[in-house]
N, C-alpha and C positions, 0 to 999 in steps of 0.2 A: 566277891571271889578273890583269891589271892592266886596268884602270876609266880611264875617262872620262867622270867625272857627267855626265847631262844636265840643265843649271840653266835649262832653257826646253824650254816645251811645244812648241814647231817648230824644228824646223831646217832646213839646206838639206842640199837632195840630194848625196849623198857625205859628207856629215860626217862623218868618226870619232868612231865611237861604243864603242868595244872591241879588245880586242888583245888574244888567248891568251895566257897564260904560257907560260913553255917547257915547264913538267909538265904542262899539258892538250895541247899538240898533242902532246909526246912518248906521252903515254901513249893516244893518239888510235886508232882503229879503221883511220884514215886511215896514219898511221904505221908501224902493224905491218905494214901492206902494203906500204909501202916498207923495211921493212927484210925482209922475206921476199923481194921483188924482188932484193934487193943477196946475199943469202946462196944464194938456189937458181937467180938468173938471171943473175947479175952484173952485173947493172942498176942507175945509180945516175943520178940523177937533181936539177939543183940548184936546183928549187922545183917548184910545181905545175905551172906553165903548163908547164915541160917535162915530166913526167910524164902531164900531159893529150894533149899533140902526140904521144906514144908510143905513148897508149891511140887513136889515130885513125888516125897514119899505119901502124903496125902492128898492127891488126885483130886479127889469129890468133894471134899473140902476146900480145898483151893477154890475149883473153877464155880463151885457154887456157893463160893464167898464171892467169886464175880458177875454173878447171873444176881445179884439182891444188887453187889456196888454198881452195877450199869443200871441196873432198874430197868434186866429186859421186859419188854412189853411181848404176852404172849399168849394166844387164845386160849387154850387150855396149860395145865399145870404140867410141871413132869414128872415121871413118876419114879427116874431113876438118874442121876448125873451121868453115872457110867456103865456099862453093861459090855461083858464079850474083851478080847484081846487082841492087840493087833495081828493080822491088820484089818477084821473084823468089828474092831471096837464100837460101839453107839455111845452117843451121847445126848442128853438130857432127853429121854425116849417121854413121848408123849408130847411136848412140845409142840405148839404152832406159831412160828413165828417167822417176818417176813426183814430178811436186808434192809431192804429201799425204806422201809417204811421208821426203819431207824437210822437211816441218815435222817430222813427229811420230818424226823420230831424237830429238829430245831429248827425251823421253822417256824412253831407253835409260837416261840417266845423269841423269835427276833425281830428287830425294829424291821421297818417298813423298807429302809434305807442300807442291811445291815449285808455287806460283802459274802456272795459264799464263793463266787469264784473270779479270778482274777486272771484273763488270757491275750494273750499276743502272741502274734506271727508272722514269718517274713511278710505277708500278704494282707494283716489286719492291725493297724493300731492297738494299742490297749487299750482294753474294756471291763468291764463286770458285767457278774450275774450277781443279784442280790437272791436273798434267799428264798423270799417271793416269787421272786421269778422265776426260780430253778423248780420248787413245788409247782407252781404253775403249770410251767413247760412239760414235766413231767405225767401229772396227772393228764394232760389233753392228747399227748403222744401216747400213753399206755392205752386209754382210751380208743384213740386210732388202730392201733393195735389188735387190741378186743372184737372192733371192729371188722378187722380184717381176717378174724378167724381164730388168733393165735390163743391157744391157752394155755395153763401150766402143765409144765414138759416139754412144751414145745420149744426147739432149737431157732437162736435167733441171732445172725452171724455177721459183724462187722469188717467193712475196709474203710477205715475214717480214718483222718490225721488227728494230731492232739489237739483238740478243739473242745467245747462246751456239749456241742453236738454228741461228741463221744458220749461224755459222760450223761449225757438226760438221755439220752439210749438206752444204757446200762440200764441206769436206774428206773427209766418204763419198763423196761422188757424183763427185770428182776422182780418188779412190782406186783406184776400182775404171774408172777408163777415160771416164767418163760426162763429158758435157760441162754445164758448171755453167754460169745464166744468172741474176741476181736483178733484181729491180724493189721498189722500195720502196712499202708498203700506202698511202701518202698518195697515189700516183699513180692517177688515174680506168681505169676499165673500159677505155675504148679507147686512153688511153696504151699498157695493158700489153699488151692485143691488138694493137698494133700492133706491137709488137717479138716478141711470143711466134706470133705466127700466122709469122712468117717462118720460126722454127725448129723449130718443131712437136714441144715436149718431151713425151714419154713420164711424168712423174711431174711434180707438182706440190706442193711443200711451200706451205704458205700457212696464213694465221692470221686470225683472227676479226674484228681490228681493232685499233687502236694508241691509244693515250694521248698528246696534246700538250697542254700549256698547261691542265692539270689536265680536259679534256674526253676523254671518249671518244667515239673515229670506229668504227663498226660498218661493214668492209668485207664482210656479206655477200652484199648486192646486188651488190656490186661483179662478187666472186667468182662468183658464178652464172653473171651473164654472161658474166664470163673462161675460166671452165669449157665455160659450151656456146659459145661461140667457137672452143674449142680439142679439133678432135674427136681430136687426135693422143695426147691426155691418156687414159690408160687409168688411173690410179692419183693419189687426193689423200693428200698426207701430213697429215694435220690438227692445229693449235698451237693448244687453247680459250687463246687470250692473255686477254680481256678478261675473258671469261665463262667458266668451269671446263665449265658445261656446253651450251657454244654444238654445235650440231650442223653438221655441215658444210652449205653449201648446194648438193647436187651429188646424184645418182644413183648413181653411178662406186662400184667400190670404195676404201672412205677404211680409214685407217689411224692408228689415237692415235699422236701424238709420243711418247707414253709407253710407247705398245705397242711402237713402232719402234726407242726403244731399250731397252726393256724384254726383250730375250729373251736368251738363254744369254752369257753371259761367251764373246767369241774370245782367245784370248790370243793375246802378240804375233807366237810363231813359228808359232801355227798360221793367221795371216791373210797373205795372199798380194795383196799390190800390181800393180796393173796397168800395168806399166811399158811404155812406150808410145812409138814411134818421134818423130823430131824433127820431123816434122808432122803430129803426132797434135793435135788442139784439147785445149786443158785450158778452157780459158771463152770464154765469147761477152760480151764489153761492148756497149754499145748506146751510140751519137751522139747529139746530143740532136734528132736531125732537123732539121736546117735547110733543107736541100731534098729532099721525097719522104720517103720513109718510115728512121726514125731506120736508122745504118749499124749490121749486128750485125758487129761486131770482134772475131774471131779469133784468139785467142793461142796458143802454144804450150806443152806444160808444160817442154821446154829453156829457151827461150827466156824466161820470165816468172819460172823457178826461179834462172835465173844474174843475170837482174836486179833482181827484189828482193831477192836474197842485196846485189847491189854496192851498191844504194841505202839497202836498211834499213840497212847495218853499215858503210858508207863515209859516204854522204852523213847519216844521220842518226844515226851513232855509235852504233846498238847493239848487244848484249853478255847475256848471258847476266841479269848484273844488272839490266839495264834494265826501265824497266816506261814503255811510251808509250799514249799515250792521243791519238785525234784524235777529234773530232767529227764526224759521219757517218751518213747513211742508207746504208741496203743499196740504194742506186738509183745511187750515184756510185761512182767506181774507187778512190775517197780508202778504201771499206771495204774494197777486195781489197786495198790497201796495207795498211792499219790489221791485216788479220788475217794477214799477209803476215809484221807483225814477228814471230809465230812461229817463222819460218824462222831468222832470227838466234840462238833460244833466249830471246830476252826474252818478257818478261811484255805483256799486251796490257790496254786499260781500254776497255769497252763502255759507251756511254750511250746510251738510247732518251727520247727526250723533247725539251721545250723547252728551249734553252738557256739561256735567263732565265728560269724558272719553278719554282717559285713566288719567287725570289730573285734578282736580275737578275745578282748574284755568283757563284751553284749551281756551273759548270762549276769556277770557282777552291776552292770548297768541298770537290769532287769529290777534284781535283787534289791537296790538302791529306791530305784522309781516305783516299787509294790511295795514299799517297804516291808521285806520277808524276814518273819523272824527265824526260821527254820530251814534254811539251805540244804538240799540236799544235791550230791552228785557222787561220779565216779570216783574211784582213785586215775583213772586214767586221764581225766579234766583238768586234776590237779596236774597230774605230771606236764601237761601239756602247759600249762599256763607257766609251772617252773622253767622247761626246756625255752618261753618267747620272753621270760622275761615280767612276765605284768606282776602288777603288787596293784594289785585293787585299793586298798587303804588311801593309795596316793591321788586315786581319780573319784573316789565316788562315801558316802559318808553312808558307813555302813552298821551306825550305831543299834538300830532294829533289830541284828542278827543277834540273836541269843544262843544259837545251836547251828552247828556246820555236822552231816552225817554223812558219813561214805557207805556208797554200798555197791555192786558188782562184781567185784574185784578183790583181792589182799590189798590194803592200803600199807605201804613203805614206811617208816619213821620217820624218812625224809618228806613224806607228804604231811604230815603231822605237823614236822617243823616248820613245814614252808607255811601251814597256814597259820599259827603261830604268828609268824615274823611277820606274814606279808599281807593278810585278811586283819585281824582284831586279835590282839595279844590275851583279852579275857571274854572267852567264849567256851562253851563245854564243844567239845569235839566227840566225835561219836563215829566207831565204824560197825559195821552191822555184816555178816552174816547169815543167807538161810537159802533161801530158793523156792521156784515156781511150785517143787510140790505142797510146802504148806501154806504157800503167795504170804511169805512171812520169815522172820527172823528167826532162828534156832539161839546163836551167839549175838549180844550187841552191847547197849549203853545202858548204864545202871547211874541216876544222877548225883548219885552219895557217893558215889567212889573218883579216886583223882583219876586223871589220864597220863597213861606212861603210850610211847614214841612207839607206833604201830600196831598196839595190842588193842585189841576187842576189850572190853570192862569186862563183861563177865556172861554167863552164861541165862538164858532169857526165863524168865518165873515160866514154870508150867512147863520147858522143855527140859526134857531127862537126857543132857547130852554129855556125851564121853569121847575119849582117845581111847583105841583100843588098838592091840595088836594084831597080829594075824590069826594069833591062836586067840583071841578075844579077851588079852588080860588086859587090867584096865594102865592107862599110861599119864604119869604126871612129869614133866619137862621134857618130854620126849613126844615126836611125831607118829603118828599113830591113823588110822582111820579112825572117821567122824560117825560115830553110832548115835542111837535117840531107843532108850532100852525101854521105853512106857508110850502110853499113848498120849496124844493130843489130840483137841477139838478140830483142828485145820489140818490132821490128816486128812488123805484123798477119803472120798467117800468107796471110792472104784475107778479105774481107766472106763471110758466110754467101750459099748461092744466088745468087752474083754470076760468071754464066759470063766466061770468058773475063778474068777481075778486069777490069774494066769500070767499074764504078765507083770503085772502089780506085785505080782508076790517073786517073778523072776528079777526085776527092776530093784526090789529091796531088804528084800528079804530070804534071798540065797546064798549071800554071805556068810549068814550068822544067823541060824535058823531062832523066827520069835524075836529077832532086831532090829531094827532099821539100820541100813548102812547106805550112808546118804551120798558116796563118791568124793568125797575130800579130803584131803590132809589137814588134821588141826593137830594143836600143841596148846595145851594148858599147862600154866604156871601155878606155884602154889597158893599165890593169892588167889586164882581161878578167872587170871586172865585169859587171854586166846589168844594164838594166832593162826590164820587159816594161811595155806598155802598153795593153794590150788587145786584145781580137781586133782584125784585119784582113777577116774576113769577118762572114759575117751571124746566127753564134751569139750568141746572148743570154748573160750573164753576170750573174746575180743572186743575193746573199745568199751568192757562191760557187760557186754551182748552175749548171751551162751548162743552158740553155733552149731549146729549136730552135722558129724562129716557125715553122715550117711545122706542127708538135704544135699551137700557138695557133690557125691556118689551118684545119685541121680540124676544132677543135673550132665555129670561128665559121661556118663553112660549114653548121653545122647548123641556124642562127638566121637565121630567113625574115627579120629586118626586117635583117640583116648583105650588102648586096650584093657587099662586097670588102673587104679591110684590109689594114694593113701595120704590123707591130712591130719597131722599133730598141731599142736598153738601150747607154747612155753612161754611162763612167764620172764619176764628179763632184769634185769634192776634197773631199779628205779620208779619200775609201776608199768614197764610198758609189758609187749608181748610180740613174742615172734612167732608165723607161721607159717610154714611150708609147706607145698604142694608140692607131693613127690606121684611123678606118672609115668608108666609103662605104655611106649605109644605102640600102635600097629606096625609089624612088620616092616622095616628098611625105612619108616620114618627116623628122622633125627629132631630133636627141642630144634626150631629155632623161633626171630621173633615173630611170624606169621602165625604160628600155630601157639606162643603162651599169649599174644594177646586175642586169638579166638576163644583160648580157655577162659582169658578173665572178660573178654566178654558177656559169655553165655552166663556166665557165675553170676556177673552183675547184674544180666536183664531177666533170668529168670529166679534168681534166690536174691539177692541184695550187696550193696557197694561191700559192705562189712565180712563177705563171704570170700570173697575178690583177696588169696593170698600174698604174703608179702613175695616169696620170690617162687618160683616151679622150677622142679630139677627131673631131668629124664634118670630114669634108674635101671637098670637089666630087668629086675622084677619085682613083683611086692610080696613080701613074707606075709604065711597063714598059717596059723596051728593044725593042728589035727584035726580040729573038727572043721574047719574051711573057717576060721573068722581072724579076718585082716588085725596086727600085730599092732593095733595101733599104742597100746601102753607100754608095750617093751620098745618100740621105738622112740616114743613122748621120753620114755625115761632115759636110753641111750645119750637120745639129745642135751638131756638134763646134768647129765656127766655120771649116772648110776654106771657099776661096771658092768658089761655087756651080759657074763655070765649067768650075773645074778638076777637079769631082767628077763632074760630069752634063751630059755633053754633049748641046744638044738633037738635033742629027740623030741621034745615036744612040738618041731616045727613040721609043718608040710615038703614045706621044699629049705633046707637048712641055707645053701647058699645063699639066699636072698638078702641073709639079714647082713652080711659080710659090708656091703654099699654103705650100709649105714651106721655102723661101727665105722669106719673109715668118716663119712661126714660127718658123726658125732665128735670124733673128735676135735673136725677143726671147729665147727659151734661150740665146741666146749673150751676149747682155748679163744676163741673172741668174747664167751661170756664172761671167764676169770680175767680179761684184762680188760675188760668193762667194769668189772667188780674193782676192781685192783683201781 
């Protein structure tokens, strides 16, 4: 690989920063697929952008040039790749085929000895699970399962930390047909009722409570409630995490983690996969709620099996040798990626905990003693690491890493530089990109191509994405909404309980009828790099974490002296984010500190820390349109320094004075952001 030191802490956007040598793109995950192209399809191809135009304008050819290079395994043949339009579309109809059962072919052919997962946490040393054991494990808890009634279709609902435990859950309960949902144990009682009462799982894995930042949080108050909310729940899987001997808080019959996979060894030819038609659900994700109750999203196991196949092993180059590591709750789509690289045959690295704790370097420490070749984290990580100071390079020998990826967030130039300078001077850098609805990348890393200071490589094989404008013309160097004009496999299958897709189709497809409009701002360059810029709608974006203020809304709905509110989160330079809670309190109330730290109280213990705004401002009122829905994008944009005019039209407003409070605050945020900039 050939280097281009970075001899300054910023640079400007686009800089080269890197350029593969010929022996890493040749020997590229990226590469082998085009020379399998060239040998079984007679396809050749004279760079990416053209091989991307290939993967768009011919669909069925593409993805079923990838159903022969994965060598899916599948009870019957199919009898059409693609069928119908979005957001309708079907894919490979006829099919039977099962997830789980294609993570754990590799199994077949790995040593006895041979890593699939690698985990620690404030509360556990590091360990592994070799691949043996994960087949193992998995096969005896599906089993359990079966046991207990469940069968395909049926809903089967996590509160687990990032543990192994999570993932040999997933992977029973996908196994055998069952539809897998998780939420992470930081999340309050009625966060998780409110995604779990929509789909009313049958068995509930869930654990005691979790370790952050050297504290234990005991979630069994939480659980109790969650329990009798949920009368669909007939069976708790029980995980004493904190406490060896916590007892469940529930009535129901419970079942030890231990006991669950403690029973008779299946062995592999005598356990039987549920292989399962091309609109059969393999998991439910959950929206962060922005308006109404969070959206449960629907995947396919086709569908989600051929695209984390193309992304693990295309866009993040992994390989049997691989060992990736991303940071992550079991609450975000970043862990069904993360447990996803299985499919590829790499190795995975689990962490449960703070990521600066007790060492604000820990994660690079991790990264060093797993030796991980695949790093992945926020831009928000990085920034953090720039603002204390650490340069990893200097404490821990980090020659394993082949690949650093960002994803959450817009990564900065300056985060680009810093890892540059302060990580390993020659490593492919990679920022990615896409969201919970495909649990996958839209934009990311293309391994043939150099890395310029901020920008996404290029646009991901198989997705049809564009800048568009308001009126839907297409935009090149220019900011634009983020559209997706063709279908993919890892579209939603459906929102759960959504007759008639209904919402599904209000959620993406009311913009720009027969489009996808996915809620972001991107900008493509002529080489068909990216840059994303934050959402376009009224999802929240914090720490990496998408945030739905409508979760915020309900919770403040509960707090008598709370008349009304309204939460925006802007991004800031540097990679961070600002966000405010702005509230109309009850009659001859005033802000003061009694009452913002009950707000961020209640925020914390019933939705999570992450929820919990940077600063709360009393306002006379909260502006609504016409048709009664709170202004939160023409305020976001206010904030952002757009003119007021052209954000928030007043006839279009309910009560027009409202929005007066916030032109006035916009613009002092907007003169502390430009001498932030400055």
């Amino acid at each position: 690989m050939s280097v281009l030191p970075v001899a300054r802490p910023f640079v400007e956007e686009g800089q080269l920063l890197w350029t593969p040598s010929a022996a890493f793109s040749e020997s590229s995950q990226l590469r082998a697929f085009e020379r399998w192209l060239s040998a079984r399809r007679d396809l050749r191809f004279a760079d990416f952008d053209a091989l991307w135009r290939w993967s768009v304008t011919q669909p069925e050819a593409f993805w079923g040039a990838l159903w022969d290079y994965f060598e899916i395994e599948s009870a019957a043949p199919y009898t059409s790749v693609l069928s119908g339009e979005m957001p309708r579309a079907r894919w490979f109809t006829g099919c039977r085929l099962n997830y789980a059962e294609h993570v754990l072919r590799h199994e077949r052919r790995a040593a006895p000895d041979e890593v699939a997962i690698v985990h620690q946490s404030e509360l556990r040393e590091r360990a592994v699970v070799t691949w043996p054991e994960l087949g193992a494990a998995v096969r005896v808890l599906a089993t359990r399962l079966r046991a207990l009634g469940v069968v395909a279709g049926d809903r089967v609902a996590s509160y687990l930390p990032n543990t192994p435990e999570a993932a040999i859950a997933m992977l029973a309960t996908t196994a055998i047909g069952a539809i897998w949902s998780s939420a992470a144990p930081e999340f309050g009682a009625r966060t998780v009722l409110d995604r779990y009462a929509q789909i009313e799982p049958k068995v509930l894995f869930a654990a005691d409570g979790y370790r952050f930042a050297g504290k234990s949080f005991d979630r069994t108050s939480e659980l109790r409630t969650i329990v009798d909310g949920l009368p669909s729940v007939q069976n708790v899987i029980w995980l004493p995490y904190l406490n060896d001997a916590a007892p469940a808080p529930t009535t129901l019959p419970v079942t030890l983690w231990a006991d669950a996979i403690g029973g008779p060894a299946v062995p592999r030819e005598d356990f039987a996969y549920e292989r399962v038609g091309e609109d059969h659900p393999l998991w439910i994700l959950f929206s962060s709620g922005t308006t109404g109750l969070p959206k449960a999203i629907v995947h396919s196991h086709v569908g989600i099996t051929l695209e984390l196949l193309k992304s693990t092993i295309f866009n993040v180059n992994l390989r049997p040798s691989s060992r990736l590591f991303f940071y992550s709750t079991t609450g975000w789509m970043m862990w069904n990626t993360l447990v996803s690289g299985l499919l590829a045959g790499a190795s995975i690295v689990m962490y449960d905990g703070h990521p600066a704790y007790p060492e604000p370097d820990l994660l690079w420490k991790l990264a060093h003693e797993a030796e991980v070749t695949v790093f992945g984290t926020s831009p928000t990580f990085i920034a953090q690491m720039q603002k204390t100071g650490i340069v990893p390079k200097e404490r821990f020998e980090l020659g394993a890493i082949e690949t650093i990826f960002l994803a959450g967030s817009p990564a900065t130039p300056e985060s680009f530089a810093w890892i540059y300078e302060n990580v390993k001077s020659d490593l492919w850098l990679t920022s990615q990109s896409g969201g919970t609805d495909f649990c996958s990348g839209l934009v990311g890393s293309v391994a043939t191509q150099p890395v310029y200071a901020g920008e996404i490589q290029g646009r991901c094989l198989g997705m049809d994405v564009h800048a568009w404008s308001d009126s839907g013309a297409e935009l090149i160097g220019e900011v634009g909404e983020l559209v997706v004009t063709s279908p993919c496999p890892s579209m939603p299958l459906s929102f759960w309980n959504d007759p008639g897709d209904e919402r599904y189709r209000d959620s993406y497809f009311s913009t720009y009828p027969g489009v996808w409009r996915h809620g972001d701002f991107i900008k493509f360059n002529g080489r068909g790099g990216a840059y994303v810029y934050g959402r376009s709608d009224a999802t929240l974006n914090r720490f990496g974490v998408r945030i739905g203020s409508a979760e915020i809304y309900r919770c403040l709905e509960r707090l008598d002296e709370v008349a009304d509110s309204l939460i925006v989160c802007i991004e800031t330079p540097g990679g961070g984010f600002y966000m405010p809670l702005f509230v109309k309190l009850a009659p001859g109330l005033a802000l003061d500190p009694a009452i913002t730290d009950r707000i961020a109280r209640r925020l914390r213990t019933d939705c999570s820390p992450r929820h919990v705004p940077d600063e709360i401002h009393q306002v006379p009122d909260i502006p609504y349109t016409l048709s009664a829905k709170k202004m939160e994008i023409p305020v976001r944009r206010i904030l952002q320094g757009f003119p007021p005019d052209r954000v928030a039209g007043r006839d279009t407003m309910r009560n027009p004075d409202a929005i007066d409070w916030f032109v006035a605050f916009g613009a002092i945020v907007a003169e502390k952001v430009g001498a932030a900039r400055a």
